[in-house]
Backbone atoms as SQL, in Angstrom:
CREATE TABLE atoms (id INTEGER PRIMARY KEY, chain TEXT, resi INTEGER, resn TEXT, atom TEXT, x REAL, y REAL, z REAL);
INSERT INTO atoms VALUES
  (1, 'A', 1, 'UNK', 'N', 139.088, 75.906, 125.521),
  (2, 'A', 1, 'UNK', 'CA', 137.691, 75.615, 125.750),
  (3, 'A', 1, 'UNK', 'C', 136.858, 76.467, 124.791),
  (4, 'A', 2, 'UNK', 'N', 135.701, 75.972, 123.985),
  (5, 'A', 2, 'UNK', 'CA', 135.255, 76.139, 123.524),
  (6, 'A', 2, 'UNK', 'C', 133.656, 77.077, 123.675),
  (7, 'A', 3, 'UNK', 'N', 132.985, 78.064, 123.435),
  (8, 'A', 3, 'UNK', 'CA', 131.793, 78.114, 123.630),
  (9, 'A', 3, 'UNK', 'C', 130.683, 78.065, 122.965),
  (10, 'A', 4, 'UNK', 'N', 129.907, 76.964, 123.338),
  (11, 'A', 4, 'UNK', 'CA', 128.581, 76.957, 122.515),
  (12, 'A', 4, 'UNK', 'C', 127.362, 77.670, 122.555),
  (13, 'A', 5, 'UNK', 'N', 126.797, 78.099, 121.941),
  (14, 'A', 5, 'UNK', 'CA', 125.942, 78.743, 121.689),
  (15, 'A', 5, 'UNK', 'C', 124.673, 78.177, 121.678),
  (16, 'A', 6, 'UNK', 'N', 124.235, 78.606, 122.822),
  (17, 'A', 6, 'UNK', 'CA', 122.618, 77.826, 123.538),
  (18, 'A', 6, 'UNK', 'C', 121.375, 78.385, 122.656),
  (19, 'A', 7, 'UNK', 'N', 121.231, 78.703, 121.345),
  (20, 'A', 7, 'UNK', 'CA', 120.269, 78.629, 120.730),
  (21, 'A', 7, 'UNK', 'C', 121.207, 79.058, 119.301),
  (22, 'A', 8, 'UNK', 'N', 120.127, 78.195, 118.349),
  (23, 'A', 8, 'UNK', 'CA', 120.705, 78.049, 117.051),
  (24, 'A', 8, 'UNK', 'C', 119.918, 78.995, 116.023),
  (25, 'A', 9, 'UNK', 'N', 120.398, 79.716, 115.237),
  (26, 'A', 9, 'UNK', 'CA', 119.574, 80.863, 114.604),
  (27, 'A', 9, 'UNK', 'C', 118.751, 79.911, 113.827),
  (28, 'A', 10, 'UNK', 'N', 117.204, 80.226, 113.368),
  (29, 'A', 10, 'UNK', 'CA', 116.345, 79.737, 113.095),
  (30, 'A', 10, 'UNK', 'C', 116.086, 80.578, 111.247),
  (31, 'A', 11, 'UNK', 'N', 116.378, 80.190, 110.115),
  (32, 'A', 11, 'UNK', 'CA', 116.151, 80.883, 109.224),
  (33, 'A', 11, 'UNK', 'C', 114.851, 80.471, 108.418),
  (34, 'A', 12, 'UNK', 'N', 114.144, 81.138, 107.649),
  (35, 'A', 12, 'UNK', 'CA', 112.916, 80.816, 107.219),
  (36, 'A', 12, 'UNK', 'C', 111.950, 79.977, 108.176),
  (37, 'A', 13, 'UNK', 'N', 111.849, 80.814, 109.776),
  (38, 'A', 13, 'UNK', 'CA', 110.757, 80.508, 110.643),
  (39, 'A', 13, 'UNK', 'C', 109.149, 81.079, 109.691),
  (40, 'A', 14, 'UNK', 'N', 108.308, 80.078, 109.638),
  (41, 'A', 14, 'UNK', 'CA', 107.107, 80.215, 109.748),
  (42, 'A', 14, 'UNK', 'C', 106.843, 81.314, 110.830),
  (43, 'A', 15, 'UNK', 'N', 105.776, 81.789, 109.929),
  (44, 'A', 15, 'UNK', 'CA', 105.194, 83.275, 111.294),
  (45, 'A', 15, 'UNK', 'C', 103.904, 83.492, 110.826),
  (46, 'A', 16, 'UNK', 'N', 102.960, 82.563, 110.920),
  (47, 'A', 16, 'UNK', 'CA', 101.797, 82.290, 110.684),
  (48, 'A', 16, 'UNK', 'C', 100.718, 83.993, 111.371),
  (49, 'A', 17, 'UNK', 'N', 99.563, 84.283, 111.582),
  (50, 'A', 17, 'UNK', 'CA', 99.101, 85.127, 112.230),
  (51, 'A', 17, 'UNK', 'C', 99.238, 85.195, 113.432),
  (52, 'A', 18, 'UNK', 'N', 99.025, 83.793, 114.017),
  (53, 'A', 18, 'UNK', 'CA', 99.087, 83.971, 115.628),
  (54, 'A', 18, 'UNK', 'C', 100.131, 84.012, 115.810),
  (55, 'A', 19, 'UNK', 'N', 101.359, 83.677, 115.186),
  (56, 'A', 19, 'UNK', 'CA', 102.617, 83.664, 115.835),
  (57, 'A', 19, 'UNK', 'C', 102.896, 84.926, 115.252),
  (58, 'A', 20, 'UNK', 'N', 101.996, 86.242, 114.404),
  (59, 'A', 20, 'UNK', 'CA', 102.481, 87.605, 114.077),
  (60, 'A', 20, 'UNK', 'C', 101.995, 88.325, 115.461),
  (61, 'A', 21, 'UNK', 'N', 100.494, 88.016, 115.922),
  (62, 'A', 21, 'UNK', 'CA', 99.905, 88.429, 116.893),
  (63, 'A', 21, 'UNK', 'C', 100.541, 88.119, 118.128),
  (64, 'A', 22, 'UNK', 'N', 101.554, 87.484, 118.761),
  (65, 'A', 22, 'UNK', 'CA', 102.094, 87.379, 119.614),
  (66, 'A', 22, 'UNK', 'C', 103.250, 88.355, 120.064),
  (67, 'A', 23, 'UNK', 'N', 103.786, 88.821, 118.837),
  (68, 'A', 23, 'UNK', 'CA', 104.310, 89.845, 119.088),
  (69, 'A', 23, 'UNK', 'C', 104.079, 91.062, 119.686),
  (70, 'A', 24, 'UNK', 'N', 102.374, 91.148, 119.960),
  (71, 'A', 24, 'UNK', 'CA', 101.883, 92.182, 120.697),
  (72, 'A', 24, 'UNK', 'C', 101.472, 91.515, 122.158),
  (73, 'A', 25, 'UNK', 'N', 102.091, 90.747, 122.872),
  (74, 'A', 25, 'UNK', 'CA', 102.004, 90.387, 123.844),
  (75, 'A', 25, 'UNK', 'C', 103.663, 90.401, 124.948),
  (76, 'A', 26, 'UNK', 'N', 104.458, 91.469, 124.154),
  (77, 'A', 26, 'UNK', 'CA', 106.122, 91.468, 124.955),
  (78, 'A', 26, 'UNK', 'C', 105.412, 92.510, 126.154),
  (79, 'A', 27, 'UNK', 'N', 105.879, 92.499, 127.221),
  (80, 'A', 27, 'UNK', 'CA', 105.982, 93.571, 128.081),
  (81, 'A', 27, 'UNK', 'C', 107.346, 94.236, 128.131),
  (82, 'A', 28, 'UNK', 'N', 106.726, 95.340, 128.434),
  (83, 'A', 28, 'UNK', 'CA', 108.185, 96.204, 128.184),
  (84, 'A', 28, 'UNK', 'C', 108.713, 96.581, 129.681),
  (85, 'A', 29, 'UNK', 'N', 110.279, 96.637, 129.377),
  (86, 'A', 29, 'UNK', 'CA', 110.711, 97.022, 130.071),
  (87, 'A', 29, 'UNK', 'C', 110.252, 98.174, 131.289),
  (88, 'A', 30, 'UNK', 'N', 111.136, 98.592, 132.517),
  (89, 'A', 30, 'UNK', 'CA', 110.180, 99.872, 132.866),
  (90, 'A', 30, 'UNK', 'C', 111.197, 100.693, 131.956),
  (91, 'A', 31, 'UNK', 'N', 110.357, 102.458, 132.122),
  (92, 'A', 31, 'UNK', 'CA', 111.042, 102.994, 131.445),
  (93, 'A', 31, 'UNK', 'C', 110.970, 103.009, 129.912),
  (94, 'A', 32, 'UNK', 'N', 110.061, 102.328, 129.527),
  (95, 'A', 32, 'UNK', 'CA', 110.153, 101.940, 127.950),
  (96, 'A', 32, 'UNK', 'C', 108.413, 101.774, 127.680),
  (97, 'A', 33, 'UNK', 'N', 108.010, 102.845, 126.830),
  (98, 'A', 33, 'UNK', 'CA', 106.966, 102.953, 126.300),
  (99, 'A', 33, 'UNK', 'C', 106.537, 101.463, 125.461),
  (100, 'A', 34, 'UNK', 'N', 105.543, 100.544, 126.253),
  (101, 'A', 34, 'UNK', 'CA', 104.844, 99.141, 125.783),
  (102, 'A', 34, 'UNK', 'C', 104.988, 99.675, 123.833),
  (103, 'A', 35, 'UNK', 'N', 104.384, 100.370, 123.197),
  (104, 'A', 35, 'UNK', 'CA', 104.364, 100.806, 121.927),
  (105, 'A', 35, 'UNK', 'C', 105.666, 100.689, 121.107),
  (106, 'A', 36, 'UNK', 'N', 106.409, 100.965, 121.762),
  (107, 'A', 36, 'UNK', 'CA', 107.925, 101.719, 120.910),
  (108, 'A', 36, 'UNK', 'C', 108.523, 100.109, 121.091),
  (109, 'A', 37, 'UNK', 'N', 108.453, 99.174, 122.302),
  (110, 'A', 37, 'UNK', 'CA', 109.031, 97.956, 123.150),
  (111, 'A', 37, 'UNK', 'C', 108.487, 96.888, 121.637),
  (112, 'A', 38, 'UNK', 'N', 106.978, 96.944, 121.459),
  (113, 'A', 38, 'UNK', 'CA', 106.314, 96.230, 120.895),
  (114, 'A', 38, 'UNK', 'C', 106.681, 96.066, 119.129),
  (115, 'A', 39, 'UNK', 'N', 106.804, 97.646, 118.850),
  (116, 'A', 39, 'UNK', 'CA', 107.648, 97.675, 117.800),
  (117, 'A', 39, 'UNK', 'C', 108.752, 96.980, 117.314),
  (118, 'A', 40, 'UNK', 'N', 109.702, 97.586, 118.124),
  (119, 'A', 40, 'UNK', 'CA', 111.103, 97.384, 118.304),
  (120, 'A', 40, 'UNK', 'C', 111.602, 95.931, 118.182),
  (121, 'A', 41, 'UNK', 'N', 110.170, 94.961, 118.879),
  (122, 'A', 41, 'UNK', 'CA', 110.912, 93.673, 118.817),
  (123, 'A', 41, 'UNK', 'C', 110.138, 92.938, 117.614),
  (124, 'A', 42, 'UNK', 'N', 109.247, 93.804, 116.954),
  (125, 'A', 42, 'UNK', 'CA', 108.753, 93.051, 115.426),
  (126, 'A', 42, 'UNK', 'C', 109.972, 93.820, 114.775),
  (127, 'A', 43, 'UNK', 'N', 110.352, 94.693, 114.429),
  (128, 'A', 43, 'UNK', 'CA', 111.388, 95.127, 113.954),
  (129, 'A', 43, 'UNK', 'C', 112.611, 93.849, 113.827),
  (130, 'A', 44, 'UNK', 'N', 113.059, 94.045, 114.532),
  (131, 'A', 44, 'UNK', 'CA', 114.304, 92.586, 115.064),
  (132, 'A', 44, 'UNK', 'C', 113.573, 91.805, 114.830),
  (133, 'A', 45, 'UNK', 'N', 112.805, 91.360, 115.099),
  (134, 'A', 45, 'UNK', 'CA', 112.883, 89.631, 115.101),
  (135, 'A', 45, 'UNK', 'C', 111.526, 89.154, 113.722),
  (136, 'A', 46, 'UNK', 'N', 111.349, 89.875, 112.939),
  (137, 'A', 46, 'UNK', 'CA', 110.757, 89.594, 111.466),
  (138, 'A', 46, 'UNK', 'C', 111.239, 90.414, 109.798),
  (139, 'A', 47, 'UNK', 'N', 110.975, 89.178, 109.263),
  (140, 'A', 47, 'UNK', 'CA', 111.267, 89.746, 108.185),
  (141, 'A', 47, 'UNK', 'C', 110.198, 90.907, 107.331),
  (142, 'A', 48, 'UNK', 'N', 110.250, 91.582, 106.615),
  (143, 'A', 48, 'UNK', 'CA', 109.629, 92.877, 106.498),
  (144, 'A', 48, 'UNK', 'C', 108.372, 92.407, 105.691),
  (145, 'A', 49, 'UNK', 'N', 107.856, 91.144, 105.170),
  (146, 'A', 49, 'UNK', 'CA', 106.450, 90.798, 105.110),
  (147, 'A', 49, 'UNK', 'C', 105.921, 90.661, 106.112),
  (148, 'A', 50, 'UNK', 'N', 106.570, 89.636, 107.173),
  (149, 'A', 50, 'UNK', 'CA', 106.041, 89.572, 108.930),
  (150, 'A', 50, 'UNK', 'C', 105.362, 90.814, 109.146),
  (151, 'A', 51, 'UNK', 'N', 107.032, 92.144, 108.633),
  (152, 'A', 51, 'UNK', 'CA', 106.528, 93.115, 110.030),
  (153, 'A', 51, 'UNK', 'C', 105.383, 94.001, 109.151),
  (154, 'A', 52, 'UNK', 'N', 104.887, 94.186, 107.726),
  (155, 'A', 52, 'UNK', 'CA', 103.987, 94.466, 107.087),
  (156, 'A', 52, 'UNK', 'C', 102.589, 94.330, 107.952),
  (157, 'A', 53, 'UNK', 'N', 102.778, 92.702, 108.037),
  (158, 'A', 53, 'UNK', 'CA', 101.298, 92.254, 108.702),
  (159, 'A', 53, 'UNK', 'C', 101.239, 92.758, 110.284),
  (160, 'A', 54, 'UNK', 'N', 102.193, 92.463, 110.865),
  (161, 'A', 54, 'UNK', 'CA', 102.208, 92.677, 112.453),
  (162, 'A', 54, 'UNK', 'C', 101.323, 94.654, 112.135),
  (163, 'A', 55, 'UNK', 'N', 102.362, 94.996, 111.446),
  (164, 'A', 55, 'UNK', 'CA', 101.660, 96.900, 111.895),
  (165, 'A', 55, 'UNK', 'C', 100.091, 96.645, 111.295),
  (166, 'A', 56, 'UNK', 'N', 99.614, 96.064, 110.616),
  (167, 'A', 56, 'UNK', 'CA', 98.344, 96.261, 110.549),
  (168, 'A', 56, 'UNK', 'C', 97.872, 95.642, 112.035),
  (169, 'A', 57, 'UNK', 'N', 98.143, 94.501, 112.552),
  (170, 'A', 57, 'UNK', 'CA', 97.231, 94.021, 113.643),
  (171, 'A', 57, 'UNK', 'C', 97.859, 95.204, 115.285),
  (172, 'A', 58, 'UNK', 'N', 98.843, 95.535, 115.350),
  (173, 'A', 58, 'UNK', 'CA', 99.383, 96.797, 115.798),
  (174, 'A', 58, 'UNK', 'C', 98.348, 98.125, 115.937),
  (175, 'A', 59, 'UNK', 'N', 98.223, 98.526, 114.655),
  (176, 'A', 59, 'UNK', 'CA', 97.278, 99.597, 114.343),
  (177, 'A', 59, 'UNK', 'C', 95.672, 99.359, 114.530),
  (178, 'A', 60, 'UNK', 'N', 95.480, 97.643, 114.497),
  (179, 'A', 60, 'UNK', 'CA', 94.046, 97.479, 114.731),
  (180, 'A', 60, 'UNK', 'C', 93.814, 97.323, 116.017),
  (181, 'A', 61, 'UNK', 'N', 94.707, 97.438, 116.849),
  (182, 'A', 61, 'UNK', 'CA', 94.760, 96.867, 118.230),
  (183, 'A', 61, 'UNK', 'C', 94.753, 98.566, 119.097),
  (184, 'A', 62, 'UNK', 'N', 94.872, 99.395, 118.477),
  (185, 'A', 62, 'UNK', 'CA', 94.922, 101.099, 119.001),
  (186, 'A', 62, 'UNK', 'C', 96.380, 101.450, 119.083),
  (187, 'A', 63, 'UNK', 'N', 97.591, 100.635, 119.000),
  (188, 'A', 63, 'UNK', 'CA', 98.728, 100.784, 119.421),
  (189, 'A', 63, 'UNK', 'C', 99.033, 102.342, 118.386),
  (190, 'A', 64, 'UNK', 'N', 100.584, 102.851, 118.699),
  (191, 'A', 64, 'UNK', 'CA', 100.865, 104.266, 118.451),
  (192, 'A', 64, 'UNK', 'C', 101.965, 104.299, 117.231),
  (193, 'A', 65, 'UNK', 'N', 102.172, 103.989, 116.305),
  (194, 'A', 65, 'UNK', 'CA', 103.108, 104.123, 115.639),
  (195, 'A', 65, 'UNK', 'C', 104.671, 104.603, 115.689),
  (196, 'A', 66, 'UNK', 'N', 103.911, 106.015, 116.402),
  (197, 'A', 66, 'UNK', 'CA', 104.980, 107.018, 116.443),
  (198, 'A', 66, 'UNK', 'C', 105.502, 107.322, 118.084),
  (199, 'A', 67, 'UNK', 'N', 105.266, 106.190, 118.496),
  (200, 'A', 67, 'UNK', 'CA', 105.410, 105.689, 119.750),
  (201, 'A', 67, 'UNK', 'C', 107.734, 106.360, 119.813),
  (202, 'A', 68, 'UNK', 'N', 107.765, 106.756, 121.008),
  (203, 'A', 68, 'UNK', 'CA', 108.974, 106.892, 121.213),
  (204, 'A', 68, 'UNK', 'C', 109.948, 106.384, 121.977),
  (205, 'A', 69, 'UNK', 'N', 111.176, 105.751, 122.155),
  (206, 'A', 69, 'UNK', 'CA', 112.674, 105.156, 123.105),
  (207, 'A', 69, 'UNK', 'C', 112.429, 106.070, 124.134),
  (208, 'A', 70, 'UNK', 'N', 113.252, 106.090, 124.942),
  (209, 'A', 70, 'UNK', 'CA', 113.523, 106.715, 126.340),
  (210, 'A', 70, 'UNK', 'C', 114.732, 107.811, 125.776),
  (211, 'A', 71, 'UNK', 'N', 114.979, 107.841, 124.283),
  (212, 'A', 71, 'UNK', 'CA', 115.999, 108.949, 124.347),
  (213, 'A', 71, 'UNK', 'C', 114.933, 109.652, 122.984),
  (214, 'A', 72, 'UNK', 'N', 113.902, 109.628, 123.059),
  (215, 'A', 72, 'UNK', 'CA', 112.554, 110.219, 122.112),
  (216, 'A', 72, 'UNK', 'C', 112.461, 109.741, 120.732),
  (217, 'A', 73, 'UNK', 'N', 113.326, 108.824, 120.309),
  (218, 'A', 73, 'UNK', 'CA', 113.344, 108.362, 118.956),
  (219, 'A', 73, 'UNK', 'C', 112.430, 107.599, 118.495),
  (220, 'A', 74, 'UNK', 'N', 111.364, 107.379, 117.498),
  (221, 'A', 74, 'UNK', 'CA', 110.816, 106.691, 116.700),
  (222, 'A', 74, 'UNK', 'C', 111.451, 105.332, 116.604),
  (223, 'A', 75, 'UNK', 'N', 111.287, 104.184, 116.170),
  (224, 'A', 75, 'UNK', 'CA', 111.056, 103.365, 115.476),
  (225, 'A', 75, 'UNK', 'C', 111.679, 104.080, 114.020),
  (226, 'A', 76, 'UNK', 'N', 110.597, 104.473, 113.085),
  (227, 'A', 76, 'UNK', 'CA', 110.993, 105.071, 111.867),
  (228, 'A', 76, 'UNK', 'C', 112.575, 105.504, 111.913),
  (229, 'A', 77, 'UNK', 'N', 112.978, 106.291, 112.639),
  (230, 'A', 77, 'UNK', 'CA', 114.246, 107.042, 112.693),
  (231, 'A', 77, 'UNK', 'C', 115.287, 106.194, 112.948),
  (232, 'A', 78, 'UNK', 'N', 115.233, 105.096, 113.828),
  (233, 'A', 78, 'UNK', 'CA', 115.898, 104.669, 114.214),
  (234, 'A', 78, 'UNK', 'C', 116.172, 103.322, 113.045),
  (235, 'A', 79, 'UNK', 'N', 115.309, 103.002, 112.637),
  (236, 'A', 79, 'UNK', 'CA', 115.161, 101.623, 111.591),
  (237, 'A', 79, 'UNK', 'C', 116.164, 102.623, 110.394),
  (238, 'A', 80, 'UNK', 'N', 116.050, 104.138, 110.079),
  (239, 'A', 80, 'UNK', 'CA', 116.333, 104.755, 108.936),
  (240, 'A', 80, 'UNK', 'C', 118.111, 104.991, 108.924),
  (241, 'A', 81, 'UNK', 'N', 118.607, 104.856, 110.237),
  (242, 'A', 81, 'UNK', 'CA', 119.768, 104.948, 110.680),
  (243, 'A', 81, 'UNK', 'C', 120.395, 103.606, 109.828),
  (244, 'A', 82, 'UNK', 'N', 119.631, 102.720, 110.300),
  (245, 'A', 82, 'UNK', 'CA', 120.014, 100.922, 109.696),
  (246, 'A', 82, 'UNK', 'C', 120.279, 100.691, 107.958),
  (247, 'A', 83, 'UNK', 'N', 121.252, 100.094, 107.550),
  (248, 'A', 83, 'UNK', 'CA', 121.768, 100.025, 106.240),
  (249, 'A', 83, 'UNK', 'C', 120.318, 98.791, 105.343),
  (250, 'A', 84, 'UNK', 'N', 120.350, 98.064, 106.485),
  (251, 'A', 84, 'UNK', 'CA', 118.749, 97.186, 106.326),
  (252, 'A', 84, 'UNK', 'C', 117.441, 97.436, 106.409),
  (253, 'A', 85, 'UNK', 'N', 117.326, 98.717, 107.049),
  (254, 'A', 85, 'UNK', 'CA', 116.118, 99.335, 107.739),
  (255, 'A', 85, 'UNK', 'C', 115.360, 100.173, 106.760),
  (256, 'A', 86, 'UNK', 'N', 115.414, 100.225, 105.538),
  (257, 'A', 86, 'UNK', 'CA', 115.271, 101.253, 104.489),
  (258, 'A', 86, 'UNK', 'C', 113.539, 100.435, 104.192),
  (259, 'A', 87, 'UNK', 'N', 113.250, 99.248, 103.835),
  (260, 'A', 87, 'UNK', 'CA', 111.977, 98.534, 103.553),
  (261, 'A', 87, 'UNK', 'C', 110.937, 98.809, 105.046),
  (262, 'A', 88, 'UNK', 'N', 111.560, 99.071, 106.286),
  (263, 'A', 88, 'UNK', 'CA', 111.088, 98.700, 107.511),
  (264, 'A', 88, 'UNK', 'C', 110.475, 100.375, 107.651),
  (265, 'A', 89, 'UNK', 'N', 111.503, 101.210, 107.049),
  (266, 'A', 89, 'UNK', 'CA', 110.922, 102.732, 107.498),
  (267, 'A', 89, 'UNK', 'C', 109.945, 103.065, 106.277),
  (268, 'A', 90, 'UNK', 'N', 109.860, 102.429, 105.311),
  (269, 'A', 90, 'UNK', 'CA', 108.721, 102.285, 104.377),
  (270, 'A', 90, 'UNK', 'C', 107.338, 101.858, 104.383),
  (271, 'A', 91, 'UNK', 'N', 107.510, 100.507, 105.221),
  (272, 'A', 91, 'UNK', 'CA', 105.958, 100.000, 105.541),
  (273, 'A', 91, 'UNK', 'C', 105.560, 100.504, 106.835),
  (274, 'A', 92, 'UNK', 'N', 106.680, 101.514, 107.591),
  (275, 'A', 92, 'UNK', 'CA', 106.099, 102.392, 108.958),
  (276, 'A', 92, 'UNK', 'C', 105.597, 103.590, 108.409),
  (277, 'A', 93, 'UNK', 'N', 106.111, 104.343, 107.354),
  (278, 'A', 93, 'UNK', 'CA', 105.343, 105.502, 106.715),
  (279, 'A', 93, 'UNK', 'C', 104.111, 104.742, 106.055),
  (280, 'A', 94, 'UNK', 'N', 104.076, 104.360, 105.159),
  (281, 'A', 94, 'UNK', 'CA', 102.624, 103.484, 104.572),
  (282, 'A', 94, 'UNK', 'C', 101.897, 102.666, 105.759),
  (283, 'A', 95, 'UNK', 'N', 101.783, 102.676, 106.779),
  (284, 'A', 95, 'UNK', 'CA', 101.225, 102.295, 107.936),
  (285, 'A', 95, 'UNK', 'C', 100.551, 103.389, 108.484),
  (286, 'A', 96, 'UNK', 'N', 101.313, 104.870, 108.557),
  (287, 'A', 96, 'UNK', 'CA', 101.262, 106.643, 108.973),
  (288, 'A', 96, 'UNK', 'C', 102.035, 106.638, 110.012),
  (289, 'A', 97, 'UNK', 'N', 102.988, 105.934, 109.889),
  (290, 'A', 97, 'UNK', 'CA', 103.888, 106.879, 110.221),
  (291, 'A', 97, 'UNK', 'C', 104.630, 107.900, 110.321);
């Protein structure tokens, strides 16, 4: 028996503004700083022009940059760990991070 896979990866999704600005509408987990949650899932789920634009509407919105995980880690630190994450901890410092 076989298993299929109930959603099909989507490559070169359109991510127009409102669909950048939506990204500031995840609720976070408990336990999980809304900031670091909000990050975390522009991180994952855009490509690093997306997540360019998202931290400006992020930063215009009052959100925290340097927002921290439940084990105190950044965003920045954690993206810097990533072999991919090198462009992502770039436009989080040029953001002030």
């Amino acid at each position: 028996m076989s298993l299929k896979k109930d959603k099909q990866k989507v490559l070169g999704e359109v991510f127009d503004d409102e669909r950048v600005k939506s990204f500031l509408s995840f609720e976070a987990p408990n336990g999980v700083s809304t900031d670091f949650h909000l990050l975390e899932k522009a991180y994952r789920g855009m490509n690093i022009d997306n997540f360019v634009t998202f931290l400006n509407f992020f930063k215009e919105a009052g959100y925290d940059l340097n927002a921290t995980n439940p084990d105190g880690k950044t965003l920045k630190q954690i993206a810097g760990e990533h072999g991919h994450g090198a462009e992502y901890v770039e436009a989080l410092a040029a953001a002030g991070a």
